[in-house]
C-alpha positions in Angstrom: 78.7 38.2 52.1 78.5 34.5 53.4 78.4 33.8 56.5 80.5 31.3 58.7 77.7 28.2 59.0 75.7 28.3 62.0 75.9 24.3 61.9 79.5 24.2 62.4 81.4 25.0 65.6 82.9 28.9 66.5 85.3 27.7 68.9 88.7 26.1 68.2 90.3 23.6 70.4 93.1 25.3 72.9 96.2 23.4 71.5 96.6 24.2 67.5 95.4 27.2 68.1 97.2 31.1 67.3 96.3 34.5 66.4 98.8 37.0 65.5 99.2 40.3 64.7 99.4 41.5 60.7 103.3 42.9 60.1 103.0 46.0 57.7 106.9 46.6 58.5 109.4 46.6 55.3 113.4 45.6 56.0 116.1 46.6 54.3 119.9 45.5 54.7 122.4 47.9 54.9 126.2 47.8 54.5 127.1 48.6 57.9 125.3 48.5 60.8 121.6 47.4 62.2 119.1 47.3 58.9 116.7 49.7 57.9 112.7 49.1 59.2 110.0 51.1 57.8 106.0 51.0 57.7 105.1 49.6 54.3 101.3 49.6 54.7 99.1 50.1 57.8 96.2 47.3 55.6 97.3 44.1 56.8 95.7 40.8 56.9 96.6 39.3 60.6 96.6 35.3 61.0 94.5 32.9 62.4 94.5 29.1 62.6 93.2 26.8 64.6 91.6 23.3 65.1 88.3 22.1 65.8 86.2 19.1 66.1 83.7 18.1 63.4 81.3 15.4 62.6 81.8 13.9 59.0 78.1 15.9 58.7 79.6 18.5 59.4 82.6 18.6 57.3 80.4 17.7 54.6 78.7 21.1 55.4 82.3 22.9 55.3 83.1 21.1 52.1 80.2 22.8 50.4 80.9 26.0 52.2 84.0 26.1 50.7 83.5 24.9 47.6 80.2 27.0 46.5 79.5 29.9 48.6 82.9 30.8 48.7 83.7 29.4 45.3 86.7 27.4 45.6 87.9 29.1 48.9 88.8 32.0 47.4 85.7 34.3 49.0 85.9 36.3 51.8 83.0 35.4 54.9 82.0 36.9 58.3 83.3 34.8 60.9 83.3 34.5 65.3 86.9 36.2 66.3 87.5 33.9 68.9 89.2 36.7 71.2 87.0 39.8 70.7 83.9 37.5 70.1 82.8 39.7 67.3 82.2 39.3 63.4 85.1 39.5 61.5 85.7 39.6 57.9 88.0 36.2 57.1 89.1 34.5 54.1 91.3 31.2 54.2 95.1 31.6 54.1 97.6 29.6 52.7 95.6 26.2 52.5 91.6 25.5 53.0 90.6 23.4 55.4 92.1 20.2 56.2 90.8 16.9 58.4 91.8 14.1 59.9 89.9 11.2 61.6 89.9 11.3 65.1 88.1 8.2 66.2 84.9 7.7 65.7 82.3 10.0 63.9 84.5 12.7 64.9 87.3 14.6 62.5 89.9 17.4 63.6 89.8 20.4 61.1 92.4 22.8 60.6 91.6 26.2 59.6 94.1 28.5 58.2 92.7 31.8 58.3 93.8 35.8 57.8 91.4 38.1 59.4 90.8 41.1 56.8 92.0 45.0 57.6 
């Protein structure tokens, strides 16, 4: 399994950041009264996004991360938990990553991540 590169950062900057936990929970209206809530899986995916600081080498390093070891961003790869500080298995959410230039030789990078049950 790939491997988050050890040439780009582990830590996100504080604002941006979040971590959740994964909702297995299933709700159901009812005709009278508060609805129904019941445990519809206990294999849940639980988010995490978050931005960090980049060169433009090193986004050209997560570009072909993305792109080729985890063909397309569709591959799962061990990555840093930031809370627990140990490897977790992650793939990328909703979007891959994103940038924008921040001055300089410098880029922000969103991640949008679900850590893996």
């Amino acid at each position: 399994m790939p491997a988050w590169p050890s040439t780009l950062p582990t830590y996100f900057q504080t604002d941006g950041y979040g971590q959740g936990m994964g909702d297995g929970r299933i709700r159901s209206a009812t005709d009278t009264g508060p609805g129904k809530v019941r445990r519809r899986t206990t294999a849940m995916a639980s988010p995490l996004q978050g931005r960090m600081l980049m060169t433009s080498a090193q986004v050209a390093i997560l570009k072909t991360f993305v792109e080729t070891d985890l063909f397309g961003g569709v591959g799962v790869f061990d990555f840093l938990d930031p809370v627990s500080r140990t490897t977790k298995q992650v793939r990328f959410a909703e979007t891959v990553p994103t940038w924008s230039h921040a001055g300089g030789d410098i880029f922000n990078v969103m991640l949008t991540l679900e850590i893996l049950p």
